[in-house]
C-alpha positions, -999 to +999 in steps of 0.1 A: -239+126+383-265+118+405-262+106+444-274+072+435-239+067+415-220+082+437-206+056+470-229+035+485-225+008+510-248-018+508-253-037+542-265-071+546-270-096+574-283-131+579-295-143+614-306-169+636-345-153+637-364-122+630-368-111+666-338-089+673-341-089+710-337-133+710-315-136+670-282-135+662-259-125+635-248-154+616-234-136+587-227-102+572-219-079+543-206-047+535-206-040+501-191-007+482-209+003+453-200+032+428-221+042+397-235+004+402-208-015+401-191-033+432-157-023+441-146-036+473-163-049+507-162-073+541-183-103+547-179-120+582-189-155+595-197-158+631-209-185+660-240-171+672-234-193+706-269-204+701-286-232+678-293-222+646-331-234+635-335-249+605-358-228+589-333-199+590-302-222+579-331-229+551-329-190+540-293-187+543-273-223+545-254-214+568-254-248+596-247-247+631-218-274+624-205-247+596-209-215+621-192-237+649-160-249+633-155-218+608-177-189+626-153-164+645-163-150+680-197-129+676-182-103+698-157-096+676-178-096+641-205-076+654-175-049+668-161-048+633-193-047+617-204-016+638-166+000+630-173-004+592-205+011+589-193+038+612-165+049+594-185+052+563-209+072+582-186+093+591-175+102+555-211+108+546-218+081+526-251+063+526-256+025+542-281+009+516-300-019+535-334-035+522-358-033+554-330-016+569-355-011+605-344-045+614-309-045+599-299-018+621-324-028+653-305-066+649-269-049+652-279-023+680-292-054+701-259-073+697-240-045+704-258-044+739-260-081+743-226-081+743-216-045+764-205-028+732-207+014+727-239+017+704-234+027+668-245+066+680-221+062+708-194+054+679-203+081+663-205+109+688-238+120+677-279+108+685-285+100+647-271+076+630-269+071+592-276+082+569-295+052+555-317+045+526-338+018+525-355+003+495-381-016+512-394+021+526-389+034+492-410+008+472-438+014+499-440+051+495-439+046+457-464+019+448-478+015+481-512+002+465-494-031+444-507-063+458-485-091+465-452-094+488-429-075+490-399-092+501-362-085+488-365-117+461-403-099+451-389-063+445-355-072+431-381-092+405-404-065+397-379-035+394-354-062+372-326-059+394-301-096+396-305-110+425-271-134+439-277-165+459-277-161+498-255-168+516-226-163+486-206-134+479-220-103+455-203-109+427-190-075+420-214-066+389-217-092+356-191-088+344-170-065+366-147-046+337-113-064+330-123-093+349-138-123+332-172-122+350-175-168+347-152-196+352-142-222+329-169-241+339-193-216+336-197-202+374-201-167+384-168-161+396-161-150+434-153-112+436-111-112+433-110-151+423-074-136+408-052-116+426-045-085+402-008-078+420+010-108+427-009-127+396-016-159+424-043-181+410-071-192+432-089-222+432-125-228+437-133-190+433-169-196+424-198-198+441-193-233+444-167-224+476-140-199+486-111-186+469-080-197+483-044-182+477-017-197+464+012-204+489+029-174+472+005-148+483-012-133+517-044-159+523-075-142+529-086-156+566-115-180+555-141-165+585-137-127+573-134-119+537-120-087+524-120-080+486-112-051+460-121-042+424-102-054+406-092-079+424-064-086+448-056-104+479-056-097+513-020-091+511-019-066+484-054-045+492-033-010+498 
């Protein structure tokens, strides 16, 4: 089997700008992948503490009234954030991040804004990673092809889905033993079904959040945590 099906960690974030020195983290993803199909990650929601523009919450959605009343501290996202990706680091595995320059650069300048160690101090070590980064990948391999070549552009060209932003990944169409739609239709939210305690959720599509039933261990609406198949937060063991 080769490396590309082994684990990989996709890493995602959405932001208040593309300068990292003046943006923020406004949302995040860590997504586990193995032989191409997601099984298990963290997203996070966070107040950036400063106004979001609009032409960002135009690429991701996410409002300043949204990031205000449902956002958790940015201090403690971009800590947890910097945690996750370490960890993984530390067992080896590759962090997959398209244009992953200014994925990494954004988190290393919130991690000094706010007087945390830097992801090398976490990992006792000058380089971090290892990383692989599509974006340098495409470049090196068809670096004379005219056009953009923005995430939306290359996920078109090389055929690969590409989920609405600012949603969940839905963990791979369909994830097996899991009906990949709703009722109605709706890519379904990774775990929209808790696979131990059997507790339905409502609104698990990309229309909103799941939400547990008042038998079983509520995922905190401002960090999500998910497993495939899925269960709650409650029953990820």
């Amino acid at each position: 089997m080769g490396w590309h099906r082994e684990l990989l960690i996709g890493f995602d974030l959405e932001t208040t700008g593309t300068d990292p020195d003046e943006a923020r983290i406004v949302t995040a993803a860590v997504v586990e992948f193995r032989g191409g199909e997601a099984v298990g990650g963290r997203e996070w929601l966070a107040d950036p503490g400063i106004p979001i523009p609009q032409d960002a919450v135009a690429v991701h959605g996410i409002t300043n009234a949204r990031a205000a009343a449902d956002g958790r501290p940015a201090r403690e996202v971009v800590a947890e954030i910097a945690d996750v990706l370490v960890a993984h680091w530390r067992a080896g595995t590759p962090v997959v991040a398209y244009n992953a320059a200014f994925h990494l650069s954004m988190l290393a300048a919130e991690l000094r804004r706010h007087g945390l160690p830097s992801l090398a101090e976490r990992l006792g070590r000058a380089d971090v990673g290892p990383a692989v980064d599509p974006y340098t990948i495409d470049r090196s391999v068809d670096r004379y092809r005219k056009g953009k070549r923005t995430l939306e552009a290359v996920c078109g060209r090389y055929g690969v889905p590409l989920g609405q932003r600012g949603q969940p990944v839905p963990a791979r169409w369909p994830r097996p033993g899991s009906p990949a739609r709703s009722p109605s239709g709706t890519p379904r939210w990774p775990g929209s079904t808790c696979g131990s305690c059997t507790a339905s959720r409502s609104g698990g599509t990309r229309n909103g959040p799941p939400t547990s039933s008042p038998g079983c261990a509520a995922r905190a609406p401002r960090t999500r945590s998910w497993t495939a198949p899925g269960r709650c937060a409650g029953h990820r063991r």
